[in-house]
N, C-alpha and C positions, 0 to 999 in steps of 0.2 A: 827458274830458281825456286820458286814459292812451291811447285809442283813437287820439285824435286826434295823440299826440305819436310813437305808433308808426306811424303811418298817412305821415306828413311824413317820418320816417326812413327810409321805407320807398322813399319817394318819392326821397327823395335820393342813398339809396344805389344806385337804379336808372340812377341820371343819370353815374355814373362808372364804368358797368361796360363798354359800348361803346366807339363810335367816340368821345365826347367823353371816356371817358377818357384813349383815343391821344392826342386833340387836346392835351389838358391837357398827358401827357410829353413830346409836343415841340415846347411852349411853353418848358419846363424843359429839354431833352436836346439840342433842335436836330431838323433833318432826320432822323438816325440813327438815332432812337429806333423811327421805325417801317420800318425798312430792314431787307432781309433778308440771309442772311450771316453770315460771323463779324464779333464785335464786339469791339472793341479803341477805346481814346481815341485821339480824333482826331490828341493832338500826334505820335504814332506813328508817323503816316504819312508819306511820301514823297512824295504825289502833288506836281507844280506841282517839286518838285524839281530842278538838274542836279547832278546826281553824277559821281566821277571816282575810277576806283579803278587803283593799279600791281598788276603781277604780275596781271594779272586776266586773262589765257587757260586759266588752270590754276589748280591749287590752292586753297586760303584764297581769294583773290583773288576765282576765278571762283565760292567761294558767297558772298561778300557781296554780289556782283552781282546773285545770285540773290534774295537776302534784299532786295534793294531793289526789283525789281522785283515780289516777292509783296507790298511794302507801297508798291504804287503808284508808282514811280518809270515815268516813260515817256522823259527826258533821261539820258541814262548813257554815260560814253566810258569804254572797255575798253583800257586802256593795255597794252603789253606789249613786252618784246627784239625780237620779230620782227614785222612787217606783217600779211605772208600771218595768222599764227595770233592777232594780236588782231581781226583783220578777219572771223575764221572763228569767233570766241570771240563776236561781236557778234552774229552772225549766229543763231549756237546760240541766242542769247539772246533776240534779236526771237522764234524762233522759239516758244521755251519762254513769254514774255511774251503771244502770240496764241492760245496753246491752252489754258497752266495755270492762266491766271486772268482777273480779271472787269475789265482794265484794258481802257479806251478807248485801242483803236490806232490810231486814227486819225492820232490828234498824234509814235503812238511813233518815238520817234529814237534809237536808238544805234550809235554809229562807233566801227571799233577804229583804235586810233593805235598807231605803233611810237615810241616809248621807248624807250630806254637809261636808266634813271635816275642811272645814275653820271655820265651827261655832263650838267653843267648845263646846257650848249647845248640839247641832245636834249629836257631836261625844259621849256627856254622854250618850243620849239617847239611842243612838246604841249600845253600850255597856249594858244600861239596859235591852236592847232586850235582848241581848246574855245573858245576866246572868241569863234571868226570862227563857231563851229556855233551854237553857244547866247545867246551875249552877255553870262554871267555864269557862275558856278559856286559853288554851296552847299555839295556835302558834298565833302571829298576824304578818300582812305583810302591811305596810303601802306605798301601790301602787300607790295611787292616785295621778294626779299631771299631769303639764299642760306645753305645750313649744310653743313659738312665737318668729315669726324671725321679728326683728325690727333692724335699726342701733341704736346704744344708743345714738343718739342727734334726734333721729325722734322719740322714744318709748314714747307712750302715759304712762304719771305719773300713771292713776286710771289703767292700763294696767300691768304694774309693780308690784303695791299693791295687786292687785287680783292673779298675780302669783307665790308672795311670800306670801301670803295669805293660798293658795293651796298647795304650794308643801314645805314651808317652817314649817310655821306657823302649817297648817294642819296634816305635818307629824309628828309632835312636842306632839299638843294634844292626837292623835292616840295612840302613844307611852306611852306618860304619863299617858291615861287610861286604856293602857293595862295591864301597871307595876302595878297599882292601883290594879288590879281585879288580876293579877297575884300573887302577892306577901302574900298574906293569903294562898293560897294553894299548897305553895311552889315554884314559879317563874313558869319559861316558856320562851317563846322563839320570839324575836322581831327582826324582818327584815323589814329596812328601804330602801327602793329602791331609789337609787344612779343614776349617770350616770357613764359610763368615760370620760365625760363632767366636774364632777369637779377634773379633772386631768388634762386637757390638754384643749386647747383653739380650738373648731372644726373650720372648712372652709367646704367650702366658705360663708355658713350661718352666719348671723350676729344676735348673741345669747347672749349676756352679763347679761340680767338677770337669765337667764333660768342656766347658767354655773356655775353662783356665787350661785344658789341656791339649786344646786345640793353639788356642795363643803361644803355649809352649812348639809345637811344633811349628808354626810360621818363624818364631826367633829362631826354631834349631836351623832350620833350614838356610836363612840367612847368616849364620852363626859359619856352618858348615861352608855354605858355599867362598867364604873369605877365607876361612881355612884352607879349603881343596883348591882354590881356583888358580894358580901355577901346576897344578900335578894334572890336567885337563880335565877333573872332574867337576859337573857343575851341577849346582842344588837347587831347584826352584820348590815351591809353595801352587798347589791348587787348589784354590777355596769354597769349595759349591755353594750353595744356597742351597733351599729346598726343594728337593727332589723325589719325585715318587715313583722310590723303588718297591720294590718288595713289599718290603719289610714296613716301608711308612707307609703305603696302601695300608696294609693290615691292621696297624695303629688307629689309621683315621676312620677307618671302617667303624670302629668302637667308638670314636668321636666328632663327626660330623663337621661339627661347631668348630676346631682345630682349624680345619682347611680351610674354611671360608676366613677366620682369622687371618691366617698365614697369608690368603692371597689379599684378603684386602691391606696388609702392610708391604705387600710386592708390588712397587709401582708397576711393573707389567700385566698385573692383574691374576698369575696364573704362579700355580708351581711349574721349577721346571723335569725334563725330562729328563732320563738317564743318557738317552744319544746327546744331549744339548752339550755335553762335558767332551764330547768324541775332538773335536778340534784341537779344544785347551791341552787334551792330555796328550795328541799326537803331537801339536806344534811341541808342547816341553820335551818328549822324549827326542824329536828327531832331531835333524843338523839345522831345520829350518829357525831354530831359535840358537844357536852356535854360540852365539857373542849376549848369553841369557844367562844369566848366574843369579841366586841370592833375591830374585824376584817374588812376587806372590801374586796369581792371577785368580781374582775373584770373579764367579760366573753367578753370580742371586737374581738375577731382574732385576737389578735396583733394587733391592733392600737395603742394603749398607748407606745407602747415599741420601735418603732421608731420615 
């Protein structure tokens, strides 16, 4: 009997060490189970997606683009101030999407549009773009937006107006005609980029409109997301810290002293990178944060938290 009950376990445990154990996980897992690659949950991805991201020739902008295309996004408009350089930002993009990764380019579309996003004119029309390219629009990221170190008793008035113009006003319209074009086809998904500037008063720089304007957009966002959240539109908040992009490479280049500042108030010791934000901004655009509305996810190193 003993022989016989070991002989049949024996048997059986043979039957799931193969192909019919594959079979069995993805009966349970789906296709993916036996696909090769990196592996990540499905809700993650972007494929099937149209995304729409401001300020996206440069900066912040141009890596969440990047970030959407490594998580399958093949629809993507590259909004930006000028034509010629969002048209040339697209382009960069198809190209890096045909070589870096494992995306069917077959279907791949991406077009740069020029925006202004301070004119609401400028921002419907961009949106007409999208709608006459695509026929819909799921993720939007309202990136755009502009920072100057002034004391606030020296800060030129028409200086002030154009930066809350930009990063207030601007993020505002973006928004509001995203939910527009989102909400017939069932919602989507809107990420308004923050700082951890409207949390906490930075040094040594002297930034009082740029901080208050940032603050404005974490409440719009919250604001919004209460508003929309029956029509399946949902609002989040992404707060970077400091990061060296571009543009604050070139800043600190002129001042040394800055950086060392900056990371010695970064309990991680370090500024961060432009990829370090690829997650935040994928998990808010995609299905993987679904039941995520009216949040705000700050990524600093620990700055805010001492």
């Amino acid at each position: 009997m003993a022989v016989g009950l070991a002989a049949r376990a024996s048997f059986l445990f043979s039957r799931i060490q193969g192909p019919p154990r594959q079979l069995l996980a993805s009966r349970f897992l789906g296709s993916t189970a036996v696909t090769s690659g990196p592996r990540t949950l499905p809700s993650f991805s972007m494929e099937g997606k149209v995304c729409m991201v401001t300020g996206a020739a440069r900066g912040l902008g141009y890596e969440f683009c990047r970030a959407f295309v490594q998580s399958g996004c093949t629809s993507l408009a590259i909004l930006d101030l000028k034509d010629e350089e969002a048209k040339s930002a697209a382009s960069e993009l198809a190209t890096y999407a045909r070589s870096s990764s494992n995306l069917n380019t077959d279907n791949l579309k991406f077009i740069g549009v020029e925006c202004d996003v301070s004119s609401e004119l400028s921002v419907q029309k961009a949106y007409a773009t999208i709608m006459e390219t695509y026929g819909r629009i799921d993720s939007v990221v309202a990136s755009a937006g502009i920072v100057e170190n002034y004391s606030a008793l020296e800060y030129p008035t028409d200086r002030v107006k154009r930066l809350y113009d930009i990063n207030v006003h601007g993020v505002f319209f973006t928004a509001r005609e995203g939910a527009r074009h989102m909400i017939p086809h069932g919602g989507g998904s809107i990420i308004l980029i923050s700082s951890m500037s409207a949390s906490v008063v930075n040094i040594p720089q002297l930034q009082t409109p740029y901080n208050a304007s940032k603050a404005a957009v974490k409440h719009m966002a919250a604001s919004l997301a209460v508003e929309w959240a029956k029509t399946g539109v949902r609002v989040n908040s992404l707060s970077p810290g400091y990061m060296l992009t571009k543009l604050t490479k070139t800043v600190l280049e002129q001042d040394h002293g800055l950086k060392k500042t900056w990371e010695s108030l970064t309990p991680m010791g370090r500024m961060g990178e432009p990829e370090d934000l690829a997650g935040a901004i994928v998990f808010l655009a995609s299905d993987a944060s679904k039941f995520m509305t009216g949040s705000d996810i700050r990524v600093d190193g620990g700055y805010c938290v001492i």
